[in-house]
C-alpha positions as CSV (number, residue, x, y, z in Angstrom):
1,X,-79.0,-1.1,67.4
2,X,-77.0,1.7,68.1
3,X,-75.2,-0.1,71.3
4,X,-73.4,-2.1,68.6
5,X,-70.7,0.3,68.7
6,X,-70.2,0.5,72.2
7,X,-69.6,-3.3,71.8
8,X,-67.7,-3.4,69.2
9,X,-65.5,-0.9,71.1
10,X,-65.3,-3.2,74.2
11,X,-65.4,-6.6,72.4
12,X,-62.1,-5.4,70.7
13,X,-60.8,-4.5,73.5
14,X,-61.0,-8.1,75.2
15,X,-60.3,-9.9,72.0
16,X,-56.8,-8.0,71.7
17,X,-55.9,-8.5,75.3
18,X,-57.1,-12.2,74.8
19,X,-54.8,-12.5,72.2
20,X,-52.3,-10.9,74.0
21,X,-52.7,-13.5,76.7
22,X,-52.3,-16.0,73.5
23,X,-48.6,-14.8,73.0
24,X,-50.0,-12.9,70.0
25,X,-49.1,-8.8,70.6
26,X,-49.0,-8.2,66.9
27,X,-53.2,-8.6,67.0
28,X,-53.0,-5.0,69.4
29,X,-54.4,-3.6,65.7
30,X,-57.5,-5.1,66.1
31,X,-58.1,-3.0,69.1
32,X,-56.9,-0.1,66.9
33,X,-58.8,-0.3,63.8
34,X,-61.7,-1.4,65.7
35,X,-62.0,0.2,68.9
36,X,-60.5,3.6,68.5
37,X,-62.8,4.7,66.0
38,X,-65.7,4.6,67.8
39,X,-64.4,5.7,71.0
40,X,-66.3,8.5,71.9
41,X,-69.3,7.2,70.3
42,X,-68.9,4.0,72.4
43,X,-68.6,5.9,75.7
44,X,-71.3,8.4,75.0
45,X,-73.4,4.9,74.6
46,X,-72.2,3.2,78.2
47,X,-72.6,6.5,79.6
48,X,-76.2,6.4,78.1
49,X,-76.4,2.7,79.4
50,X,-75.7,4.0,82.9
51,X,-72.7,2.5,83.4
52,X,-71.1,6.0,84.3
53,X,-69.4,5.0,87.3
54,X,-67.4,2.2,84.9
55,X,-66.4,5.2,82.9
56,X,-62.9,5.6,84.2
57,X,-62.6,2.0,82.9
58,X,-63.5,1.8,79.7
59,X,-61.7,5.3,79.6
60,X,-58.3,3.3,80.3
61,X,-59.3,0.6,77.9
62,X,-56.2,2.0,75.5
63,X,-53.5,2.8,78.3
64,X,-54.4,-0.9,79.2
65,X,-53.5,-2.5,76.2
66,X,-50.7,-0.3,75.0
67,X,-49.1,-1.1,78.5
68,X,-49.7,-4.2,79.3
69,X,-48.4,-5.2,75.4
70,X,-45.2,-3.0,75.4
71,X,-44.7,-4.6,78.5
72,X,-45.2,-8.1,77.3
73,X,-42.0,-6.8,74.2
74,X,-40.0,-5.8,76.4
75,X,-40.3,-8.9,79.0
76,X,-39.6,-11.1,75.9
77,X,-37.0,-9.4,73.9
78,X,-34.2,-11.7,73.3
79,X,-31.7,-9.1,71.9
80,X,-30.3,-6.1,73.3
81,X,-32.1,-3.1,72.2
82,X,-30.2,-0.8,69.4
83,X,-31.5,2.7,69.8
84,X,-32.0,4.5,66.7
85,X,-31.5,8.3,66.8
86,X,-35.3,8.8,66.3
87,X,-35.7,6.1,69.6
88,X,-33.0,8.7,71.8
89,X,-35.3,11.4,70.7
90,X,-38.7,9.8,71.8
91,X,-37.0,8.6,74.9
92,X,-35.9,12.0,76.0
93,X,-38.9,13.7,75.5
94,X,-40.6,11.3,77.5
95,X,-37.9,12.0,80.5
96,X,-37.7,15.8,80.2
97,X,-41.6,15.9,80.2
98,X,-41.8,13.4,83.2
99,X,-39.6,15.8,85.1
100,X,-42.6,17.8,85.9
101,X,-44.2,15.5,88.0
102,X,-41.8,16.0,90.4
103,X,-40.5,19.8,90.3
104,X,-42.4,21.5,92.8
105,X,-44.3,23.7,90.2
106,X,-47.4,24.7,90.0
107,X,-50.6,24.0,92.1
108,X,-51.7,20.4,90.7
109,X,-50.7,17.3,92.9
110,X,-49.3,14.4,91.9
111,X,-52.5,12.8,90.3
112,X,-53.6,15.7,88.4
113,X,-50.2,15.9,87.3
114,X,-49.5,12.2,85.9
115,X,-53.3,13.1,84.2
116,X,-51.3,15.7,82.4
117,X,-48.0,14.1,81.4
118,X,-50.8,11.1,80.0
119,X,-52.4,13.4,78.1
120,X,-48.7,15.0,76.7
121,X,-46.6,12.1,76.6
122,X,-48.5,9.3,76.1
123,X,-47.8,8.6,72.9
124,X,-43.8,7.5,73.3
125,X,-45.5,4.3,75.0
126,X,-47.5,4.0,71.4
127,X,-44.4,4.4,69.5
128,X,-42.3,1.9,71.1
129,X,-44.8,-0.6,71.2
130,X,-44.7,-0.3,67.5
131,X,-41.1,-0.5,67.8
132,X,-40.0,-3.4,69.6
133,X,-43.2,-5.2,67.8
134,X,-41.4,-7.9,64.9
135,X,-42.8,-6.6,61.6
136,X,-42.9,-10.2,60.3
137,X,-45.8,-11.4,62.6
138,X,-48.2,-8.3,61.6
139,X,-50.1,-8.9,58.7
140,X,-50.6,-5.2,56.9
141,X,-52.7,-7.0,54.5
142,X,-55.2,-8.1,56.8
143,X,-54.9,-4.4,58.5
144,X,-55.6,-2.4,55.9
145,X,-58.5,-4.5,54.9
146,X,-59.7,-3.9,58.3
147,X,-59.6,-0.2,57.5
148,X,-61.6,-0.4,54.4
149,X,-64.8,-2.0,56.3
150,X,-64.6,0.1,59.3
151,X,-64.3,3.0,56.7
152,X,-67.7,1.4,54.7
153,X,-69.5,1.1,57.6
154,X,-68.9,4.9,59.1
155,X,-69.6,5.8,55.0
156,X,-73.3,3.8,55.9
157,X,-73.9,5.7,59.0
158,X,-72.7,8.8,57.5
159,X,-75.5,8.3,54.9
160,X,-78.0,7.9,57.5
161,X,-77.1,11.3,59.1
162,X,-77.3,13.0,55.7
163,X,-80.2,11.9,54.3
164,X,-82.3,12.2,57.7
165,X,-80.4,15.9,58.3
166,X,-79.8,14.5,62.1
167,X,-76.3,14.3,63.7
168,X,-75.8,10.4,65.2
169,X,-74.0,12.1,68.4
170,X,-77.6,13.7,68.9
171,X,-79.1,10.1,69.7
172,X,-76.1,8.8,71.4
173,X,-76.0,11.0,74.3
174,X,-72.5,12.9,73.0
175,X,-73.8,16.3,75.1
176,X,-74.6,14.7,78.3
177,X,-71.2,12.8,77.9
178,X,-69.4,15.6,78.2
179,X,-71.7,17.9,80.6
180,X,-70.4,15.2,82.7
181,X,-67.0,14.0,82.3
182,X,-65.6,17.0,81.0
183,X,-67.6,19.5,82.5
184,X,-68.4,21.3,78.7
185,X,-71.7,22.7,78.0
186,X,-73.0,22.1,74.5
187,X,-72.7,24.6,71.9
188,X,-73.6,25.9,68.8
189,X,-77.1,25.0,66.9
190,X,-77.3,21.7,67.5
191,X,-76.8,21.3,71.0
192,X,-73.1,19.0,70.1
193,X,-70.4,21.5,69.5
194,X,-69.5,24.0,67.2
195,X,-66.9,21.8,65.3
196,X,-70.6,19.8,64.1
197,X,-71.1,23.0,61.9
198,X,-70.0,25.9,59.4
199,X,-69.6,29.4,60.2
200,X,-72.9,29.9,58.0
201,X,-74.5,26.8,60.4
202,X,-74.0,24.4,57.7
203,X,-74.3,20.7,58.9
204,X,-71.1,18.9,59.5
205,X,-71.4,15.1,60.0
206,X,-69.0,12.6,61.7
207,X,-70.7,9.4,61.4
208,X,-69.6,7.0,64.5
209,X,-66.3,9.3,65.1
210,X,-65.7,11.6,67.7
211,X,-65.8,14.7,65.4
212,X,-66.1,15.8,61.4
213,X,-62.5,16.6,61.9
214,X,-61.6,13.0,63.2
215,X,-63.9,11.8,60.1
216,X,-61.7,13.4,57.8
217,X,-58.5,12.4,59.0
218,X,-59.3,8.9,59.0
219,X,-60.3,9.5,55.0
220,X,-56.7,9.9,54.5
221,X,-56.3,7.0,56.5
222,X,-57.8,5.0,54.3
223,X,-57.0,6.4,51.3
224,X,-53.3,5.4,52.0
225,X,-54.2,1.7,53.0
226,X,-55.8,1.9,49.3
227,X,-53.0,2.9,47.9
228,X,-50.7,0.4,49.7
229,X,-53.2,-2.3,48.8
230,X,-54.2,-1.9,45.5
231,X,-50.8,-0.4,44.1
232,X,-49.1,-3.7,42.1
233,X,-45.6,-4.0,41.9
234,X,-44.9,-2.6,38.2
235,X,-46.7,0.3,39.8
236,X,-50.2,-0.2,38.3
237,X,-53.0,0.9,40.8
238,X,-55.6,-2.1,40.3
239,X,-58.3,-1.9,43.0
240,X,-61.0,-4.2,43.6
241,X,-64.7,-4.1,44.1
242,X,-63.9,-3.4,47.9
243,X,-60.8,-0.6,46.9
244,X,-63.5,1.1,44.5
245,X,-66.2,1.2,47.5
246,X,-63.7,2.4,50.0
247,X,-62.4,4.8,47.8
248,X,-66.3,6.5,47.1
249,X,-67.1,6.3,50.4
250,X,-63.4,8.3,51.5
251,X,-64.6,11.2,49.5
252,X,-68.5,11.2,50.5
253,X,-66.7,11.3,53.8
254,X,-64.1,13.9,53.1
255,X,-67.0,16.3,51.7
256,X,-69.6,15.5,54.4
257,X,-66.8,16.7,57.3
258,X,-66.3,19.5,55.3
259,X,-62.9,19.6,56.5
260,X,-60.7,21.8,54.7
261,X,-57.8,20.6,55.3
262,X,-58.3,17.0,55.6
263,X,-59.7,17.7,51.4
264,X,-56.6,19.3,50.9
265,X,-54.3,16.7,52.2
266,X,-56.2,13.9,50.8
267,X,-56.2,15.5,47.4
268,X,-52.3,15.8,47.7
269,X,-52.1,12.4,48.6
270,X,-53.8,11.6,45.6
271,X,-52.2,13.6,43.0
272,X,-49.3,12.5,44.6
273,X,-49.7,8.7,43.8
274,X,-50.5,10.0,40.4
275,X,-47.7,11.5,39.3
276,X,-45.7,8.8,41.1
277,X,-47.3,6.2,39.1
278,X,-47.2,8.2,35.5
279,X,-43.5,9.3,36.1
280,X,-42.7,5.3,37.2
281,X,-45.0,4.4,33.8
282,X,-43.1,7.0,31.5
């Protein structure tokens, strides 16, 4: 049962680049929505499976797509690109940082290196594949709905964990995962990491997400796609039966993590819709 995520993280990977192949980049999001969250989860499960040597594979399943589609924009733009000042920024630091893989500093080579600037600067590949994307063939609709039933189905499994008092990275092979990819020894008293527990050794779940911490971001995650959703245009907020589920399950999740400052934030994004709505009301 449990390998279901570790297909739903590959199945979105092929269904995405399969659309891609259909001159239909926009459907990248499914890959997003679907595949991201269970990432380590789905990994932890192949490297369960055995399929370890595949690792730096399924690893590379997001540079893959990311790449591969911002290169498919770029090889069919039609019009000349007009940087925006926020594009000249992005743009920059992705050249000052790639600098470094030739300046002869340090004592990495060039592989361990380009590893590095990945891990850094990464994420200007992310932001102009967004950017060069046409917003009229996404469908944020559809998205955000997407976000609501990934969010109710890591609200089920976080369920699971609490009522049966077991972490699901315990049965998914999360330790062994990283014993061997990332050479880190399991800590604190419950044989994951310490970031699974309180400083008193309270239980901190993450249902099928790499960490509480990850859990509790994605809660404010989908409390904005709520918001966007269910807020009408005279600036009622009107949710359905799937917007009222979401919305319980965001806040099991939020208190569950026992993150901090993910209740903070989503507290202050919801006060902040609330006195947006009264003062637009008034």
């Amino acid at each position: 049962m449990l390998y279901i995520i570790s297909c739903a993280y590959v199945f979105s990977f092929l269904y995405s680049m399969h659309q891609l192949i259909q001159h239909k980049p926009q459907l990248i999001l499914r890959f997003f929505v679907f595949g991201l969250p269970v990432y380590i989860t789905a990994l932890s499960l192949l490297n369960q499976l055995g399929l370890g040597n595949l690792m730096t594979l399924f690893q590379g399943f997001k540079e893959i797509i990311v790449i591969s589609t911002l290169g498919y924009l770029i090889y069919h733009q039609t019009e000349k690109i007009q940087f925006t000042q926020i594009d000249k920024l992005v743009l920059f630091y992705f050249i000052y940082t790639s600098i470094y893989l030739v300046l002869p500093l340090g004592n990495y080579g060039f592989v361990q290196k380009l590893l590095a600037l990945k891990s850094l600067s990464f994420f200007p590949f992310i932001y102009f594949t967004g950017r060069l994307m046409n917003p009229k063939l996404v469908n944020l609709k559809t998205s955000f709905s997407h976000i609501l039933l990934v969010s109710i189905a890591a609200g089920i499994v976080l369920l699971g964990e609490y009522f049966t008092n077991t972490h699901l990275q315990t049965l998914t092979g999360y330790a062994e995962f990283h014993v061997r990819f990332f050479d880190t020894e399991p800590t604190g008293n419950y044989g994951l990491s310490w970031t699974f527990e309180t400083s008193n050794g309270l239980k901190r779940y993450a249902s099928f997400y790499g960490g509480p911490l990850e859990l509790g971001v994605n809660s404010i995650f989908t409390l904005a796609a709520i918001l966007v959703l269910y807020t009408q245009r005279n600036e009622d907020f009107i949710p359905n039966q799937l917007g009222r589920i979401a919305i319980v399950v965001s806040i099991l999740s939020i208190f569950l993590a026992i993150s901090r400052a993910s209740l903070v934030s989503y507290f202050f994004v919801f006060m902040y819709m609330q006195s947006s709505l009264i003062k637009n009301n008034g």
